[in-house]
ZAMARGU-4260 file (C-alpha; in steps of 0.2 Angstrom, whole numbers, plus 5000, padded with zeros to 4 digits):
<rodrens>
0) 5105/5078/5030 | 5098/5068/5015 | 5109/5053/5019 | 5101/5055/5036 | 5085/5055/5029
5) 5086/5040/5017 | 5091/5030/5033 | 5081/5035/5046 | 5067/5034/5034 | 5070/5016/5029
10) 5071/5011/5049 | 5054/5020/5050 | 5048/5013/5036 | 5054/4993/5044 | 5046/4999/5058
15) 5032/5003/5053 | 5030/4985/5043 | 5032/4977/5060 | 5019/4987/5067 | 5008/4986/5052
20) 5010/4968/5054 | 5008/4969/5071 | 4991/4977/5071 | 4983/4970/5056 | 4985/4951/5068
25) 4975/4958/5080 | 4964/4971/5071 | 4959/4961/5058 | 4950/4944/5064 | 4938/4953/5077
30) 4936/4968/5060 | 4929/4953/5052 | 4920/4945/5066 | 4909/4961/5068 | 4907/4964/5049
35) 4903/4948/5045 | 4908/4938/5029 | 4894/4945/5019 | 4898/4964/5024 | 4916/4961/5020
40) 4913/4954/5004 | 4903/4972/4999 | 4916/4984/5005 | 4928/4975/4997 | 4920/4974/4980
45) 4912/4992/4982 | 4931/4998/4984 | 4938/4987/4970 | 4926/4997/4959 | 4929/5015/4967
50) 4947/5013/4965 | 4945/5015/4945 | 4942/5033/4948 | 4960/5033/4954 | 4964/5029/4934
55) 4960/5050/4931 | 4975/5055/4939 | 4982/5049/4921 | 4999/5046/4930 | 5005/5064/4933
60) 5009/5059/4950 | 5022/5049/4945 | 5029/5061/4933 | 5032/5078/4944 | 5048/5069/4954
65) 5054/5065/4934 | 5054/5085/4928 | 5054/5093/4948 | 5072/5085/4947 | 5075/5093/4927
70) 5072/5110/4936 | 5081/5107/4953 | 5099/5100/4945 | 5097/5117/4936 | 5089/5126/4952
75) 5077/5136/4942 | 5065/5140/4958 | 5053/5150/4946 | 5050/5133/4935 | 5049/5121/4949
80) 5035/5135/4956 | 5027/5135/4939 | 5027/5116/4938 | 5017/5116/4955 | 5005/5126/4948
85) 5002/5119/4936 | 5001/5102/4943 | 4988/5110/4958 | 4976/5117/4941 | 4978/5098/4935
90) 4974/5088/4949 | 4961/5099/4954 | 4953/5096/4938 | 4953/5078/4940 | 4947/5078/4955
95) 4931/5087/4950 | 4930/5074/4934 | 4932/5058/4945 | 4918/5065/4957 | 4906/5067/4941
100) 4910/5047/4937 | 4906/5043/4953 | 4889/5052/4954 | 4888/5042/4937 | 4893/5027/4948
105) 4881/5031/4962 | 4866/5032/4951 | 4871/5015/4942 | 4875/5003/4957 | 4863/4991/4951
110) 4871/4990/4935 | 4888/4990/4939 | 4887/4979/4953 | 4876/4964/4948 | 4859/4956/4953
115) 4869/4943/4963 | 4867/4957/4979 | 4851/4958/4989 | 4842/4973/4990 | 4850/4980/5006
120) 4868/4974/5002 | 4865/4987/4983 | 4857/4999/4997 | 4871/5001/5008 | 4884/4999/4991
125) 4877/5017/4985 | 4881/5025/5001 | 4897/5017/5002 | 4900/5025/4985 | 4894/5041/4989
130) 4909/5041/5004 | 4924/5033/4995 | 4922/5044/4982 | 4922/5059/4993 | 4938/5052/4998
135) 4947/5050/4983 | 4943/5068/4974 | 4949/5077/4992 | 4964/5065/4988 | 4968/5072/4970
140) 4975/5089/4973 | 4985/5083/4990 | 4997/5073/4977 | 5006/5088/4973 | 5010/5089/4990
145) 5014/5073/4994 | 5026/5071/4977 | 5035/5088/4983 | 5038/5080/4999 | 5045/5064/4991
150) 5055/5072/4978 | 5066/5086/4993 | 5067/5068/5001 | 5059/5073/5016 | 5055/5053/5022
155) 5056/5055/5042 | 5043/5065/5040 | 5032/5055/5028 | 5036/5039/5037 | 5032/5046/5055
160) 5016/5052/5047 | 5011/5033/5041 | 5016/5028/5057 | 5003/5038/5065 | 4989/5032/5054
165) 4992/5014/5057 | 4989/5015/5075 | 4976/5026/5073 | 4964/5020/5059 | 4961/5002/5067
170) 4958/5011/5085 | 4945/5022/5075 | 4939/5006/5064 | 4935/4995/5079 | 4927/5008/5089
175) 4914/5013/5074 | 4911/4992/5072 | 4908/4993/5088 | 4895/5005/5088 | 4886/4995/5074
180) 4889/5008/5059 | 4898/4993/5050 | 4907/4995/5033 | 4901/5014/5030 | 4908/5018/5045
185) 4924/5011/5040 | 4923/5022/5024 | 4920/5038/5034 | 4934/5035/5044 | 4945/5033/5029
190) 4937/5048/5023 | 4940/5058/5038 | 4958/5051/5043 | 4964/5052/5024 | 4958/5073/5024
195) 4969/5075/5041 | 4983/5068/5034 | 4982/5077/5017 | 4980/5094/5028 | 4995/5091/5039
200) 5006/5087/5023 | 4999/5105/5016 | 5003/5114/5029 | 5020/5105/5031 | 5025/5111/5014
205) 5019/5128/5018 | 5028/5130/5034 | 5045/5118/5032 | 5047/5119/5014 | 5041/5133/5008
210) 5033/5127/4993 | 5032/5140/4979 | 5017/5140/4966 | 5016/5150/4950 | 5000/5151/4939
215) 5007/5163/4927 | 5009/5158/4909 | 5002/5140/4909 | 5015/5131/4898 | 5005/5120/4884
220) 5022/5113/4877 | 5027/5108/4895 | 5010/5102/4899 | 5011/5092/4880 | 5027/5085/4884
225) 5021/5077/4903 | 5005/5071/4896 | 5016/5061/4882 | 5028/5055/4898 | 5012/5052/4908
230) 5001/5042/4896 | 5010/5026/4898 | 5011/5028/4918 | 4993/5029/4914 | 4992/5013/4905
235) 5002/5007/4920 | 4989/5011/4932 | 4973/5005/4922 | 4982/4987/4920 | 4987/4989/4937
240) 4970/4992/4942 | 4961/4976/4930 | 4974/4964/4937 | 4970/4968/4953 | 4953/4972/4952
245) 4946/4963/4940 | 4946/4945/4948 | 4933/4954/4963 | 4926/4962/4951 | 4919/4947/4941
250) 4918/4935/4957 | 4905/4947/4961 | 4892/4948/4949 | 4896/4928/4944 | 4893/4922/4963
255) 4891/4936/4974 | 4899/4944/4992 | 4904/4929/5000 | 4916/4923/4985 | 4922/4941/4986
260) 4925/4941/5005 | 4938/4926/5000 | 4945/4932/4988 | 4947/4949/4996 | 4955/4942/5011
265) 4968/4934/5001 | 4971/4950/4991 | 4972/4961/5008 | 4987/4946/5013 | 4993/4949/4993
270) 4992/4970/4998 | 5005/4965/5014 | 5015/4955/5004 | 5017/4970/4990 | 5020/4985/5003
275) 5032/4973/5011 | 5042/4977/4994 | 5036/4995/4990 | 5043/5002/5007 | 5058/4998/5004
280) 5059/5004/4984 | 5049/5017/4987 | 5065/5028/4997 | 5077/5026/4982 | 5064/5034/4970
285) 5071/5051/4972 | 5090/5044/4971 | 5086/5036/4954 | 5079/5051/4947 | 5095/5059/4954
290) 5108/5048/4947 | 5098/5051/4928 | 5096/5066/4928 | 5115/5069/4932 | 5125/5053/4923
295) 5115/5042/4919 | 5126/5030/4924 | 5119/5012/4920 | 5133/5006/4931 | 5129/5014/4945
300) 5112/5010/4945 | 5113/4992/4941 | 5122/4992/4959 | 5105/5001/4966 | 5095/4989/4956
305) 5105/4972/4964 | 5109/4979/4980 | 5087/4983/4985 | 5084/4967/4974 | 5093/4955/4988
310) 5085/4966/5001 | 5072/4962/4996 | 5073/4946/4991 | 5078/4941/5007 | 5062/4947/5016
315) 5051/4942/5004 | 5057/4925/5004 | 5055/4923/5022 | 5036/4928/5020 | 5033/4920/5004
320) 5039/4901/5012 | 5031/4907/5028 | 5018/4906/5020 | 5019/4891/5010 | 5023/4882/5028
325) 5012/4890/5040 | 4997/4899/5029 | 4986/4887/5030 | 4984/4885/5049 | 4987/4904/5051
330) 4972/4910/5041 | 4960/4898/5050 | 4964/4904/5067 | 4968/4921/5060 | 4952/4925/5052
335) 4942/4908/5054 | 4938/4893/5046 | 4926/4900/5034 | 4941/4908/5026 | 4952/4892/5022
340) 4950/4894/5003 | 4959/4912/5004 | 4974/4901/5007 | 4977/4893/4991 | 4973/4911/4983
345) 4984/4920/4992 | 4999/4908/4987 | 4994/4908/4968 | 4994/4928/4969 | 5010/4931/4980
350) 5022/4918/4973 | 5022/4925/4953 | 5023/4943/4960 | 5039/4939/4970 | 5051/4940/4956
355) 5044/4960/4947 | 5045/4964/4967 | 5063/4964/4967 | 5064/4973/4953 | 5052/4986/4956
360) 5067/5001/4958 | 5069/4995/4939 | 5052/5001/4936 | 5058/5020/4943 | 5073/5016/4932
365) 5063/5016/4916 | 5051/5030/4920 | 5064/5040/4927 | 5073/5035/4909 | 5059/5039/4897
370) 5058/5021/4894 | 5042/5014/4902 | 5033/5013/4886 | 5037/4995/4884 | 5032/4989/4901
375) 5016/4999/4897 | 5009/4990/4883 | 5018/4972/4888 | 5008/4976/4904 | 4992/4979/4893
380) 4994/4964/4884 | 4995/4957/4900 | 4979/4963/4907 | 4969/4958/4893 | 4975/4939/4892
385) 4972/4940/4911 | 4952/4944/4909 | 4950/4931/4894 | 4958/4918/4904 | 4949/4921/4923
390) 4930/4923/4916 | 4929/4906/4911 | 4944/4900/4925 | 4932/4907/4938 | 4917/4901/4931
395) 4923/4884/4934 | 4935/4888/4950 | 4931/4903/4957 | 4942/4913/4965 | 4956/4898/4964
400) 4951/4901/4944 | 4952/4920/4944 | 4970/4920/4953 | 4975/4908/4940 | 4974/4918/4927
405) 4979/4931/4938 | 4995/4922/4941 | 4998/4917/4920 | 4998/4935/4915 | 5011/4940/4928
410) 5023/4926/4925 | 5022/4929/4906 | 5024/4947/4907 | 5037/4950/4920 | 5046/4935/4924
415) 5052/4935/4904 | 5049/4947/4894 | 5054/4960/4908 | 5068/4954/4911 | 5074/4954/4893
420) 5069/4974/4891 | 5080/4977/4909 | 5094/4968/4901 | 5094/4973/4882 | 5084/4990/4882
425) 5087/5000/4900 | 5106/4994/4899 | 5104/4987/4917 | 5117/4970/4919 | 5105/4957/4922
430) 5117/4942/4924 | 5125/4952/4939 | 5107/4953/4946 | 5103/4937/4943 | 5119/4931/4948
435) 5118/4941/4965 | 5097/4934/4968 | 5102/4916/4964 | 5118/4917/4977 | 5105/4919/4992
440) 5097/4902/4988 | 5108/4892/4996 | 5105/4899/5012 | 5087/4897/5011 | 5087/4876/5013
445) 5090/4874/5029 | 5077/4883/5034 | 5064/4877/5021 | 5070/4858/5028 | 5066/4862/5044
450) 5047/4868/5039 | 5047/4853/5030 | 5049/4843/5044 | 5035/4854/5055 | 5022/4852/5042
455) 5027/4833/5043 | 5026/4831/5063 | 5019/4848/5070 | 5001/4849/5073 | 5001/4866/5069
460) 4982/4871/5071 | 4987/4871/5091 | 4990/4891/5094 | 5004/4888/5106 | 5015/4874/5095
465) 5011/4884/5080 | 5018/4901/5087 | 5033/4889/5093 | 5035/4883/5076 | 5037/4901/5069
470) 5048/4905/5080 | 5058/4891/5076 | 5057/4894/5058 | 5059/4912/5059 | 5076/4908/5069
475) 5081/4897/5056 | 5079/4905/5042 | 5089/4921/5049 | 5103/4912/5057 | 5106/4904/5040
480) 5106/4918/5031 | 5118/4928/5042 | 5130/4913/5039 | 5128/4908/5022 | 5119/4921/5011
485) 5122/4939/5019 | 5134/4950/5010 | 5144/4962/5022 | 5134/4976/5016 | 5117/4967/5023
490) 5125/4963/5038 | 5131/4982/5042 | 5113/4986/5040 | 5108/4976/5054 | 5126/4977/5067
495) 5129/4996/5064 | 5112/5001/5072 | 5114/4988/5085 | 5133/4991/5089 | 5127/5009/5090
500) 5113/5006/5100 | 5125/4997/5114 | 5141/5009/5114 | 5126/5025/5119
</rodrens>
């Protein structure tokens, strides 16, 4: 059944890329047409400041799979009910703390935010606050939940369950734009959908997996023990959240919504190009888990690593030259001409990120290891050199400036010295990795010619030639990959569901 899972769930989960994609091309140029550049800008920086409060959840949600997998490989049922319990009384918790901070928040706007907003933008920013921080508390407890979902590896269900909120959130969104409530009714409809989803997964553990909790005897030495393992997730997290929020952050109170409004709309492209990654490493997190806590076999998963890593590789690279060829001409008729400079920072943030998203099942690899205490402080020295080289980078530049420096601390901090923890530290075989990544490159020239060629001769600004061109690109690229840079095991991935889908 689990095998059944992990595939159907990673169909559903391509599926739900494509739709995602499919969507956001139509739902997001007329949700920025009836926002407005200005209104845009707000929301966006509003919610690169809310998004701190996510920071409380210290990184427990990413330590339950780690010890639910200790209990279950031993199947004591009575801990694994403990361990919810405990986790329920924590994230409770937090949620009460990061609803005090954003009261704190609510109360501050115009000190947080800057004197670079009118009057009415900081007006409508408190009550934007007010809502996305309802939404995150309500969202604290449901990660016991959802991390009990992930870790019985229940992904149809998870999957099917994102599906539905892709079709239904931009449905919803559009008609509240259409009514005039603007970016706060956005906000409420997050709210609102986000609750219905976090019910339905409680009452799926409830009914279908018959989730256990014990609040009996609250172990401190346990409790001790995770906040030790979670503390670096934790650093994780708040570097996470300063590399990716930060650069809004500081374009905000320097120049104001419209400098945010581009720079967010590259960011939301940089968000795509990230979940287009995630997806697919997000399925294998329980298998890695698995495979540690039963052999630790740094064989074993040095294939997992390299196998997802070309997976991925060859879908990202597809977007990322894409992107190089066609981004330009696809952001102005996309989302209009007044967003052309979100081309150039949307290239600067995706290309350096390319290379830790191939290897982000080594990030499970480490945690699931007790070894993600390197990457942790790395990744803070990281964030650091990041805001002492944007400020004065986007003080000159602007957003081009902030993803700059952006861009510097990724390449510095996970291009090399990641790579030489993976290979020294973690025991993973780095030159078979490499050695596998660097054997798909071939196949990409032809392809990369031939959008050469189109940038040279194409008018692409023309909707019909540059759909054309896609196609033609797209076709390329594919057909070049299948011949040249496929292993047999990529191939079956995409023949078997086909030849199946033929023979019934």
């Amino acid at each position: 059944m689990k095998i059944s899972q992990i595939k159907v769930g990673a169909t559903l989960t391509y599926i739900y890329l494509g739709l995602e994609l499919i969507i956001s091309l139509i739902y997001v140029p007329i949700m920025l047409r009836l926002l407005g550049q200005s209104e845009y800008g707000l929301y966006n920086s509003v919610v690169s400041v809310v998004n701190y409060l996510n920071l409380f959840s210290f990184g427990f949600g990413s330590t339950y799979i780690r010890y639910y997998f200790r209990y279950k490989v031993k199947n004591e049922k009575e801990s694994i009910a403990k361990l919810n319990g405990m986790f329920l009384v924590i994230f409770s918790i937090i949620g009460i703390i990061a609803s005090i901070a954003g009261i704190f928040i609510l109360f501050n706007t115009e000190a947080v935010f800057g004197m670079k907003y009118t009057i009415q933008e900081l007006s409508k920013a408190k009550i934007l606050v007010a809502i996305l921080v309802i939404n995150i508390t309500i969202s604290f407890p449901n990660t016991v939940f959802n991390s009990y979902i992930t870790a019985n590896e229940r992904f149809i269900f998870q999957k099917a369950l994102q599906l539905v909120k892709v079709i239904i959130y931009p449905v919803l969104t559009l008609l509240i734009l259409l009514l005039g409530y603007g970016s706060i009714g956005m906000a409420a409809i997050t709210t609102v959908l986000n609750l219905s989803i976090e019910i339905v997964n409680i009452i799926f553990c409830f009914k279908k997996l018959s989730i256990k909790f014990s609040f009996r005897k609250f172990d401190l030495f346990l409790f001790k023990e995770m906040t030790v393992f979670s503390f670096y997730i934790f650093m994780n997290m708040v570097i996470d959240q300063a590399n990716w929020n930060v650069d809004k952050f500081i374009l905000g109170r320097l120049y104001g919504s419209i400098s945010v409004a581009l720079y967010g709309l590259a960011s939301q492209l940089n968000t795509y190009y990230i979940s287009l990654s995630t997806a697919i490493s997000n399925v294998f997190v329980s298998r890695v888990n698995k495979i540690v806590a039963e052999s630790d076999d740094n064989h074993e998963l040095t294939l997992l690593f390299t196998k997802v890593g070309r997976i991925q590789f060859i879908l990202l690279s597809l977007v990322i030259t894409g992107m190089v060829f066609f981004g330009r001409p696809f952001i102005n008729m996309w989302a209009g001409s007044d967003y052309n400079d979100s081309y150039l920072i949307a290239l600067i943030l995706m290309l350096p990120i390319t290379i830790p998203l191939i290897q982000n099942v080594g990030i499970e690899i480490q945690r699931a290891k007790n070894m993600h205490k390197f990457r942790s402080w790395v990744y803070f020295f990281m964030s650091i050199g990041n805001m002492i080289i944007s400020i004065p980078l986007a003080k000159r530049y602007e957003g081009i400036g902030a993803a700059t420096g952006t861009a510097l601390s990724l390449i510095a901090g996970n291009i090399f010295i990641m790579n030489w923890y993976y290979d020294k530290r973690v025991g993973l075989d780095m030159k078979h990795f490499w050695k596998e990544i660097i054997s798909l490159l071939p196949s990409f020239l032809p392809s990369i010619l031939i959008g050469v060629l189109i940038n040279l001769y194409v008018d692409l600004y023309n909707v019909k030639i540059f759909l054309i061109s896609g196609a033609i690109y797209v076709i390329s690229y594919t057909i070049s990959v299948w011949f040249i840079g496929a292993n047999q095991f990529e191939k079956d991935l995409i023949s078997k569901p086909i030849r199946k889908l033929f023979k019934v």
